[in-house]
N, C-alpha and C positions, 0 to 999 in steps of 0.2 A: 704501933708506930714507934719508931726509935727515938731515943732521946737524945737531943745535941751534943756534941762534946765541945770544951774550948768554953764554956758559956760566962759569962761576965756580969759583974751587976745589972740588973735591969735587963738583960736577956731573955725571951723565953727560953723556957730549959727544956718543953716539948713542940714536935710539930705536928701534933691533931688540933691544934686551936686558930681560931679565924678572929680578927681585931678589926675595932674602928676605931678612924683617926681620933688621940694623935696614935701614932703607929708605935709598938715598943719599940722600933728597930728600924733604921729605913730602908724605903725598897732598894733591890739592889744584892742587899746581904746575904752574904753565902754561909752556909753551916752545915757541918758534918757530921753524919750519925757517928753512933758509938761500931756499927758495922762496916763503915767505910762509904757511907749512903750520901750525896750530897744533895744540897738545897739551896733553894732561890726566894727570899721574901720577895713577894710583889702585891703589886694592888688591884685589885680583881675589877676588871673594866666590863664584865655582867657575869649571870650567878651561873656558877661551873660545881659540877659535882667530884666526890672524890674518884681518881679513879682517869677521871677525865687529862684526856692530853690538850692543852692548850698554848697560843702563840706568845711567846713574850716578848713584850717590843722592847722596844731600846729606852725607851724612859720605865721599863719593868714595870708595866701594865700586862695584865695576863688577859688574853682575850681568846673566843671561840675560835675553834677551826671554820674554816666556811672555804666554801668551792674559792671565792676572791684571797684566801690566806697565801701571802705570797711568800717569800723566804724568811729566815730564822728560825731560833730558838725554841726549842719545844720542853716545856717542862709536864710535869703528871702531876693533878690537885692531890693535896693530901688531904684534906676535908673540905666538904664543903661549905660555897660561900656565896656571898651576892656581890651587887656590883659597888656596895658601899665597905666593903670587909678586903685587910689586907691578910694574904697569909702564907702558908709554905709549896713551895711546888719541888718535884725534886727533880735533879737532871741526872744526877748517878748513880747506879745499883741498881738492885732487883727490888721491881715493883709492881703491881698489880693493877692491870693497865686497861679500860675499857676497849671492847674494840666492835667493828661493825661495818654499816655500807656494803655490804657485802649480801649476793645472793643466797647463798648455802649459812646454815647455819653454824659460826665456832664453832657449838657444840659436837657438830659433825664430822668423826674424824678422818672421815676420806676427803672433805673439803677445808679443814680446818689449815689454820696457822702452824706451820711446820715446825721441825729443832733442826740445829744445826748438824745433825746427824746424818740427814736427809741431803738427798740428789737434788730436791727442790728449795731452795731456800725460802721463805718468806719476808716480802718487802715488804714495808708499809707505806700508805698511800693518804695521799689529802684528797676529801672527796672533791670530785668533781661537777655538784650539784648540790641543792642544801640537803643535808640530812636532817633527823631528829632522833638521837641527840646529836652534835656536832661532834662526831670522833673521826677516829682512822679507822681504813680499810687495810687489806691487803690481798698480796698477792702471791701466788709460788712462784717461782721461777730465775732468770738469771734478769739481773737488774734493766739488762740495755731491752727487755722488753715491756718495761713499765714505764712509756711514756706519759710524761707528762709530773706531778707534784709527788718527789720521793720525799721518805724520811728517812735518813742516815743516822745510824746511831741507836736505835734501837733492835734488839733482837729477840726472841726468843728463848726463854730461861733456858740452861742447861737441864733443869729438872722439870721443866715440862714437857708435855707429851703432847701429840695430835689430839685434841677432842678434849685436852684435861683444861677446861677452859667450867667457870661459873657463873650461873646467872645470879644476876641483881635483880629484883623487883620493889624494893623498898619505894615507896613515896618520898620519901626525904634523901632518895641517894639518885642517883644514875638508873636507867631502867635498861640492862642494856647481858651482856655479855665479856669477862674479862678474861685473860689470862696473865701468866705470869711472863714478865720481861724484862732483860736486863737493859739498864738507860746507860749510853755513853757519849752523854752532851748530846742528845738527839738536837740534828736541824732537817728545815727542807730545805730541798734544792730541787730547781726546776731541768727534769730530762729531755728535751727532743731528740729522738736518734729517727735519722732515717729523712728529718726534714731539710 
């Protein structure tokens, strides 16, 4: 994990650490990796793993994706936490992003998450139903056909591939499938075309 730059007395200087109140920092705070990487302190409104994409509301509460998440802000934990721990989420650069909901498996690279390389693009999607865990999905294709809850702003690493995606099984982490994605302010935004 990258270390802040800019960092001032009393600052954390990294962001793999998760805090209870009082908070070093208040939610809200923005910090920049030494990579160009950015970040959001917030206060984790129930326990999210790393990895994990979740909603940040407007008093920078971080909370679960769920079929009801309706517009904003998406950041990606950097470790993880509970719902009594504030800590880092980050919203830009390349990061290793859980993902799921989806019938086929990432790992599979005729159905996996695409690059930019490709005829198909890959969307990301807010599920439509509860999952477990609470992540995104996606989908190939050309955007005006994935109605319904997009995520803008995330993409597909340049250096990853179809299928170059890893699983997690830890206990203490995400149990899920990830790959590598670059974050550019992701938010949602609700699609109907056609209604």
């Amino acid at each position: 994990m990258a270390e802040l730059t800019g960092v001032t007395a009393g600052f954390p200087g990294g962001t793999s650490n998760v805090y209870t109140t009082p908070f070093p920092v208040r939610v809200g705070q923005r910090a920049r990796g030494v990579s160009g990487e950015e970040y959001v302190f917030v206060d984790f409104a129930e326990t999210a793993y790393s990895g994990m994409p979740v909603l940040i509301n407007a008093d920078f509460t971080a909370s679960l994706l769920t079929a009801a998440s309706g517009r904003g802000p998406i950041g990606i934990v950097v470790a993880g936490a509970t719902s009594n721990n504030g800590g880092w989420v980050q919203v830009y650069g390349r990061v290793l992003m859980q993902v799921g909901i989806n019938a086929a498996s990432p790992s599979d690279a005729a159905n996996g998450p695409t690059t930019l390389s490709t005829s198909a693009q890959t969307i990301f999607i807010v599920p439509t139903s509860v999952t477990s865990p609470a992540v995104l999905g996606y989908t190939s294709g050309n955007v005006s056909t994935a109605s319904g809850k997009v995520v803008l702003g995330i993409t597909v690493a340049s250096d990853a591939s179809p299928g170059d995606v890893s699983a997690t099984t830890s206990a203490t982490s995400h149990i899920g499938s990830e790959i590598a994605v670059f974050l550019n302010y992701p938010h949602i935004v609700h699609l109907n075309f056609g209604e």
